[in-house]
C-alpha positions in Angstrom: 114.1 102.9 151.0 110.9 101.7 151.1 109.4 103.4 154.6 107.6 100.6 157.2 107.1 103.8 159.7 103.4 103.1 161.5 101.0 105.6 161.1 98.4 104.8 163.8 95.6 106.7 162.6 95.9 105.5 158.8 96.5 101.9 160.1 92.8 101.9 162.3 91.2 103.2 159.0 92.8 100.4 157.1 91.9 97.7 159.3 88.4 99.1 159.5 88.3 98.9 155.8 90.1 95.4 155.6 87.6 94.4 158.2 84.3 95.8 155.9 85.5 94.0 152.3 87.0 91.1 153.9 90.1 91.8 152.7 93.2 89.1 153.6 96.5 90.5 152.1 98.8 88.1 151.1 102.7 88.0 151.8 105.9 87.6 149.9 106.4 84.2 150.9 102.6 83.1 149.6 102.7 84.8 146.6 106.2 83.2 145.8 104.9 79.7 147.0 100.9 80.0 146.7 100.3 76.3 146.8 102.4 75.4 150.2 101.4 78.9 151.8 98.0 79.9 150.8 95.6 79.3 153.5 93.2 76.5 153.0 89.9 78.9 153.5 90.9 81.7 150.9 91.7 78.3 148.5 87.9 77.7 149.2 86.7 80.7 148.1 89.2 80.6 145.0 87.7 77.4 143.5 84.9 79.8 142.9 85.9 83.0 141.4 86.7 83.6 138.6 90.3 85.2 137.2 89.3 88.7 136.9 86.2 89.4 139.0 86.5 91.9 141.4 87.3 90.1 144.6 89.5 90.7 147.7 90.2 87.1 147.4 92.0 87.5 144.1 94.8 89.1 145.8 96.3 85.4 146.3 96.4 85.3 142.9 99.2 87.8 142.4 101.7 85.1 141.6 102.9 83.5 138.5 101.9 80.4 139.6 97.8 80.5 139.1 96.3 77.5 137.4 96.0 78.2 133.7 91.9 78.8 133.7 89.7 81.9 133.8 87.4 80.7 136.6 87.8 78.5 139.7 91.3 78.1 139.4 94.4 77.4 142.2 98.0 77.1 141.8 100.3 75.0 140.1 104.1 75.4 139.0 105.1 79.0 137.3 103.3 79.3 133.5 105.8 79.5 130.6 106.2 78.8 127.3 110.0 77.6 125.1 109.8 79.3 121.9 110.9 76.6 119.4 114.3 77.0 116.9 111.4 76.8 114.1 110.3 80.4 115.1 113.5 82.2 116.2 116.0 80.7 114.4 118.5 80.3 116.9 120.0 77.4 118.6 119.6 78.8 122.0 116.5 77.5 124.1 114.2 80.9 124.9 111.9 80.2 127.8 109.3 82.7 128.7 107.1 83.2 131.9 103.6 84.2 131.0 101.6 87.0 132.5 98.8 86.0 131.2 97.1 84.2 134.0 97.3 87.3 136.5 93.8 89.0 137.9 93.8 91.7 135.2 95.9 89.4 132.9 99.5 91.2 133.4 102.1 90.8 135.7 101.9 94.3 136.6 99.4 93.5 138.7 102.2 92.0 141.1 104.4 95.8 140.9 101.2 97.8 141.8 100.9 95.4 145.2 104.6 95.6 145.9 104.0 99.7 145.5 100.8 99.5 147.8 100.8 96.4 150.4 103.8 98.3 152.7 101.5 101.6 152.9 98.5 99.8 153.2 99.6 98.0 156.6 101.8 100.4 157.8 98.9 103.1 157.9 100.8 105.4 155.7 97.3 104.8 153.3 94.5 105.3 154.3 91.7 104.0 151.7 88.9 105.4 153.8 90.3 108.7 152.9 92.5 109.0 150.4 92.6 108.3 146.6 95.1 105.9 144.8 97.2 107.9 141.8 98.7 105.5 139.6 100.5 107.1 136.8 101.7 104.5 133.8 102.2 103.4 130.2 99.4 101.1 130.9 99.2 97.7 132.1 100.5 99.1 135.9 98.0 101.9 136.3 95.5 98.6 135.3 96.9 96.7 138.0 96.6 99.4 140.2 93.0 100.2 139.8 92.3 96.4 140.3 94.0 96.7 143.6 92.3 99.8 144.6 88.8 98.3 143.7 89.4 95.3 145.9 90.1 97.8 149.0 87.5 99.7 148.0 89.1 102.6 147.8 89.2 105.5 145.0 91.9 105.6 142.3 93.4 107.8 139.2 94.6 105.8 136.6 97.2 108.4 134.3 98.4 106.9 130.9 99.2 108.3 127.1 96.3 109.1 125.1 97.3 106.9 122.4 97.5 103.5 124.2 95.4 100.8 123.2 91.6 101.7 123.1 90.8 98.2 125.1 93.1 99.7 127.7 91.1 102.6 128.4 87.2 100.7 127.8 88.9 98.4 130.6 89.8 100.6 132.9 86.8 102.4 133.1 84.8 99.9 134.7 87.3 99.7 138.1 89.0 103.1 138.1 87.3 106.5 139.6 88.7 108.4 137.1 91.0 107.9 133.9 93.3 110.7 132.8 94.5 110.2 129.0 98.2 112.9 128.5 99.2 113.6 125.4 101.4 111.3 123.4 102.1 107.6 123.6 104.2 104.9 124.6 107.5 107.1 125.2 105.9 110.2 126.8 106.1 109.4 130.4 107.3 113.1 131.2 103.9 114.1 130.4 103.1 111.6 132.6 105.4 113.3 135.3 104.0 116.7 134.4 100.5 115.4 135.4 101.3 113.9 138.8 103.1 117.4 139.9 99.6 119.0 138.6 97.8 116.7 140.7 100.0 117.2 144.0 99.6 120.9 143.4 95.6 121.0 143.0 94.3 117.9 144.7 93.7 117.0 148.6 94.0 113.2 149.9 95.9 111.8 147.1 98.9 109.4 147.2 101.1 108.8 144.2 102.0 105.5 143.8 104.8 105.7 141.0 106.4 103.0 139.2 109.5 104.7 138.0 110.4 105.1 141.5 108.6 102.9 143.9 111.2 100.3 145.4 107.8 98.3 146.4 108.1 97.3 142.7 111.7 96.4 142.4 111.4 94.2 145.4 108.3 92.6 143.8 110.3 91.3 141.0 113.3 90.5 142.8 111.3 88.1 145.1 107.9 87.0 143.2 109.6 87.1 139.5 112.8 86.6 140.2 112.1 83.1 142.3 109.5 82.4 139.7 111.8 82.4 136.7 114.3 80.0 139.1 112.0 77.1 139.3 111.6 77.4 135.5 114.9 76.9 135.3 114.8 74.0 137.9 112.6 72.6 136.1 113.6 72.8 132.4 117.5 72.7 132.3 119.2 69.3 132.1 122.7 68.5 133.0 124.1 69.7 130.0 122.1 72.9 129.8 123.2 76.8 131.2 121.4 79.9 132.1 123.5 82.4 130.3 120.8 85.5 131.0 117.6 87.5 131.1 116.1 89.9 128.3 113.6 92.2 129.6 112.3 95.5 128.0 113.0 98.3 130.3 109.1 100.1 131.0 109.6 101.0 135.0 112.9 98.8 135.2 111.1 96.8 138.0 110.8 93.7 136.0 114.7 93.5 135.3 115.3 93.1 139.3 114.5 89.6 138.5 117.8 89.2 136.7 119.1 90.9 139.9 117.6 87.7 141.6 119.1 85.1 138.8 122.5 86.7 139.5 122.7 85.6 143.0 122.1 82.3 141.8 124.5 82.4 138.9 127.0 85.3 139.1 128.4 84.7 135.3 124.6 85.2 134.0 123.6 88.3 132.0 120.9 91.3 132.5 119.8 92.5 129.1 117.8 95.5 129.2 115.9 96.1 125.9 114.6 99.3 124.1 112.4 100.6 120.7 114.9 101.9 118.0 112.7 104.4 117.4 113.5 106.1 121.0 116.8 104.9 121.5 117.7 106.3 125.1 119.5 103.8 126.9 121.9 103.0 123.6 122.6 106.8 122.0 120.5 109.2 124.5 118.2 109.6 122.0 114.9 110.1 121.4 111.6 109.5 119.4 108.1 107.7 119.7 107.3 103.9 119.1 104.5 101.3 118.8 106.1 98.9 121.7 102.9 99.6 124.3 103.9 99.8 128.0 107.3 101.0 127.3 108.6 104.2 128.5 111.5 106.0 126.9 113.4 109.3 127.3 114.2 108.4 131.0 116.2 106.0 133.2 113.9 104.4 135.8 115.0 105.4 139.0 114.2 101.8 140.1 116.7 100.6 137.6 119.7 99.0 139.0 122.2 99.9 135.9 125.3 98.9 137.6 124.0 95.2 137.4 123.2 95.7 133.5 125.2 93.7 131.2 123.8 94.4 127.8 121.5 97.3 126.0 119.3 96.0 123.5 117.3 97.9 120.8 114.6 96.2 119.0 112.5 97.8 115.6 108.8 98.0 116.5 108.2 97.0 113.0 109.9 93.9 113.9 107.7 93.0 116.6 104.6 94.1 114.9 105.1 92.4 112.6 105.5 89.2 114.8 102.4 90.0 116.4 100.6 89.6 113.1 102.4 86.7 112.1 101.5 85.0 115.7 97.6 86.6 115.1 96.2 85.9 112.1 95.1 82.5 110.6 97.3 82.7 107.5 100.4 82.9 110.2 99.4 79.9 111.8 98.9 78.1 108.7 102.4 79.3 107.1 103.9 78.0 110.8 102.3 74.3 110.6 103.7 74.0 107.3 107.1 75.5 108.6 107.3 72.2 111.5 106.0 74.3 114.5 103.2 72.5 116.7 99.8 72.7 117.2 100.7 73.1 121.2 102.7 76.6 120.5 100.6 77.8 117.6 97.8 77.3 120.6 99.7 79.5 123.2 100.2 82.3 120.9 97.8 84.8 122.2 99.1 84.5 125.4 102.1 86.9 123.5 101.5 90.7 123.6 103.1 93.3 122.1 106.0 93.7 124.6 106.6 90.1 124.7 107.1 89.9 120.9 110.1 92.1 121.6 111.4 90.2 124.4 111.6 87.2 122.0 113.4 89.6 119.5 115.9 90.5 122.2 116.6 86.7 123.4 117.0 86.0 119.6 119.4 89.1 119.1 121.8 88.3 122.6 122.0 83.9 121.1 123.2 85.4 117.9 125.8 88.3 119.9 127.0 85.7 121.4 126.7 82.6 119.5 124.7 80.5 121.6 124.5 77.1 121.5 121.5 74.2 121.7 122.3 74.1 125.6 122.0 77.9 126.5 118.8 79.1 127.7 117.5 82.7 128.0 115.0 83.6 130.1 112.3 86.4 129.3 109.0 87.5 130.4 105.5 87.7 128.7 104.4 91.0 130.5 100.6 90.1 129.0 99.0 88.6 126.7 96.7 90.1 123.3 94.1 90.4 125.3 94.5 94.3 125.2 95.8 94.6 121.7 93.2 93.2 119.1 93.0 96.8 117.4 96.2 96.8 116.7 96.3 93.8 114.4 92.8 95.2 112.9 94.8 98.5 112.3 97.4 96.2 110.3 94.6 94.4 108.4 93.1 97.8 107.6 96.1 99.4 106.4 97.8 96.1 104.1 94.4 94.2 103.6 94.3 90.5 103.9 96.7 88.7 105.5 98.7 85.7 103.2 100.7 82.9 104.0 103.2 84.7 101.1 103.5 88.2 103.5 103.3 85.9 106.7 106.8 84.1 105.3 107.9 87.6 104.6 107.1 88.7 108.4 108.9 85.6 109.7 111.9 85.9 107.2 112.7 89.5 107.3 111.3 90.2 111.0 112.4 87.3 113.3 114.6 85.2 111.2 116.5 88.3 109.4 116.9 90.3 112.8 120.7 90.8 113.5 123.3 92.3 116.0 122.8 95.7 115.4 121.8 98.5 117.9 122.9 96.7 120.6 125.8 97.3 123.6 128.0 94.8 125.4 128.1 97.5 128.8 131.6 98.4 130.0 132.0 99.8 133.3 132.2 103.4 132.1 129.2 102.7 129.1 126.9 101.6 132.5 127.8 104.8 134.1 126.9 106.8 131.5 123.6 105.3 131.5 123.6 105.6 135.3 123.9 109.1 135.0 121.3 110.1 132.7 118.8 109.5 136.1 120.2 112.8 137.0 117.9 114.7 134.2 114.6 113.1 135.3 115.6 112.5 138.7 116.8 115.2 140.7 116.2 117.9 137.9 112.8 117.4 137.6 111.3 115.1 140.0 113.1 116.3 143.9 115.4 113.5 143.9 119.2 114.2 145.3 122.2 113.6 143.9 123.4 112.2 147.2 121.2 109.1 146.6 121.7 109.1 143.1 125.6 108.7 143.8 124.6 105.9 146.9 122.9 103.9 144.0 126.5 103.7 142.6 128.8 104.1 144.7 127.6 102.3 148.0 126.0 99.7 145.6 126.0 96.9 147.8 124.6 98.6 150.7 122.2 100.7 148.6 120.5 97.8 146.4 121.0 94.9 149.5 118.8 96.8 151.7 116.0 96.9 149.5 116.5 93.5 148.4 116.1 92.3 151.8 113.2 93.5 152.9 110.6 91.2 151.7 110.9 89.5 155.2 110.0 92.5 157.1 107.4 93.6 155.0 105.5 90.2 155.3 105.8 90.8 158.8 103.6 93.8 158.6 101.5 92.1 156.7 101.1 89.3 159.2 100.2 91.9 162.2 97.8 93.8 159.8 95.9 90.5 158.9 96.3 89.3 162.9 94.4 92.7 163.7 91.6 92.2 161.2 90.9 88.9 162.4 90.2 87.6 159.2 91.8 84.5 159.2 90.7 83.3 162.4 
């Protein structure tokens, strides 16, 4: 599942290159705890750099649990934010954890580690040699690059041409080399295409892909999944009960979190959520969308489906329009006068695009189900609107001024007025057929087998346990790698 086989000629080259850039890499348990863990030297050099600077040191700060502050920062309890009943309309509490305050500012950060950290100190990379392919819908081929930079190593960042133009000025100033393929948010097969181009034509390259690296999966199931448990800790009373997760699907990695909450509490829920406009998951359909970092017309072959409770399809217009609402200074004004506080109306650029849809999908499951004032749904801010400011200049441009008058519109017809529609309750069979759509991508295109496709499903426990369970032995590896740099001496 995910391969710890040494390579001892890659593994010298890494340690040589560890050994050059001061690299330390940091381990499951100290990016799930970074404040108990974290060694007191690399918290030294933290208190003086800065959130996004190009630092090997940075690496401890792939956790959810950084101090909320662009420079100097350490570590602190997981960042979240409740979205109050005067924005969603629901009864239901809606808690979200915020990406925001990851080195890059996106949690994806943490899936391009999970992807990389087992090759790195097994050998199986070698960054003296080799260049880093990282093929995405965006924020994980950012994270990547990051990560690559730090090692000092060459890297490919692949995305759709038509992502967000801050995306691509971004990446140019840590990737080698940025490869734009045609379409946009749903056209990851174009994505595919371009990796099986790059195999055929390029020496010393190693695709690290986030449809199908477990690395990823495991990330979430550990780092996020613990993460969104010590929210919980820490915000239900008595009286309150998880009832489930709502995550938009993009490389399914982020949805083994709900794997994680499931353990805890075996009657919670796992919502996987969708654009209408490419409405795969719910009708095998098909389109294009404006939800940025979400790709469609495939099953993730990360995806754990037979642990999926719920598909849920949310209108891009609906979170546009939320993001405009949440952006612009007539939307803050109609909200003041509408009871919501200063404090929220403060945190709301730490909401991107693909977090206004998780909100939409937590409000849609509270109203499926008829939540009450003690049930609380957990979601994730992937990253904030950091990478997104054309887009609500694009909206401007093409309605003119924003009012308080087409703000309450946005919030009435958009948030408020979103319903139960285009959305599945998943039956044992309706998971299956979900399941089996991997088979297209999977083993028709991409050289997976049917045989492991069929383990995923059949010999579920076996399949999914063993790479839930490795997080141990991969910090193990880590630990020998960091013993033989002598780094932390």
């Amino acid at each position: 599942m995910i391969d710890l086989t040494i390579h001892e000629k890659g593994l010298k080259k890494a340690i040589e290159r560890a050994k050059e850039r001061n690299v330390i890499i940091p381990t499951f348990k100290q990016m799930k705890d970074p404040d108990r863990y974290t060694p007191d030297k690399i918290k030294e050099r933290l208190k003086n750099t800065g959130l996004w600077d190009v630092d090997p040191v940075n690496l401890f700060r792939i956790t959810w649990k950084n101090e909320p502050k662009k420079q100097g920062g350490l570590f602190g309890k997981t960042n979240y934010v409740e979205i109050p009943r005067e924005v969603t309309g629901v009864n239901a509490r809606i808690v979200a954890i915020v990406g925001k305050w990851f080195p890059t500012g996106a949690h994806k950060v943490g899936a391009s580690f999970g992807c990389l950290a087992p090759r790195l100190v097994t050998g199986q990379f070698d960054p003296t040699a080799q260049k880093a392919v990282w093929p995405s819908t965006g924020n994980y081929c950012r994270g990547g690059a990051y990560n690559a930079q730090l090692l000092g190593c060459e890297s490919i960042a692949i995305l759709p041409e038509g992502m967000s133009p801050e995306r691509f000025e971004w990446l140019k100033t840590v990737a080698g080399e940025v490869i734009g393929t045609p379409g946009t948010e749903s056209n990851v097969k174009e994505i595919y295409d371009k990796v099986w181009e790059l195999r055929k034509t390029r020496d010393n390259i190693m695709i690290f892909n986030q449809f199908e690296e477990f690395g990823n999966h495991l990330w979430h199931y550990e780092v996020t999944g613990n993460a969104m448990y010590d929210v919980l800790q820490e915000v239900c009373g008595e009286k309150d009960r998880y009832f489930g997760v709502v995550i938009t699907s993009g490389s399914g990695g982020t949805l083994a979190s709900g794997d994680f909450l499931k353990k805890k509490y075996p009657l919670s829920k796992i919502a996987v959520g969708e654009a209408l406009q490419c409405p795969t998951l719910l009708w095998n359909g098909f389109g294009a969308h404006r939800l940025e970092g979400i790709g469609d017309k495939h099953v993730p072959w990360i995806h754990n489906v037979k642990n999926t409770d719920m598909v849920i399809d949310v209108d891009d217009a609906d979170s546009m329009a939320m993001i405009r609402l949440f952006n612009e200074d007539s939307g803050h004004e109609y909200l003041r006068k509408n009871g919501v506080s200063e404090e929220f109306i403060e945190s709301l650029p730490l909401i991107g695009i693909s977090g206004a849809a998780n909100i939409l999908m937590a409000i849609k499951m509270a109203k499926y189900y008829e939540l009450g004032k003690n049930d609380v749904i957990m979601t994730v801010l992937t990253d904030s609107m950091e990478m997104y400011g054309s887009r609500v200049k694009e909206m401007a441009d093409e309605t003119g001024p924003y009012t308080e008058m087409m703000a309450s519109v946005d919030h009435n017809r958009h948030v408020l007025g979103v319903g139960i529609d285009a959305m599945e309750e998943l039956s044992y069979y309706a998971r299956k057929r979900v399941h089996n759509l991997k088979y297209y991508t999977w083993i028709e295109q991409q050289g997976r087998t049917s045989e492991e496709l069929n383990a995923q499903w059949y010999d579920y426990d076996e399949y999914w346990g063993s790479i839930q369970g490795m997080a141990d032995a991969i910090d193990e590896r880590i630990d020998e790698f960091n013993r033989l740099t002598g780094l932390l001496v």
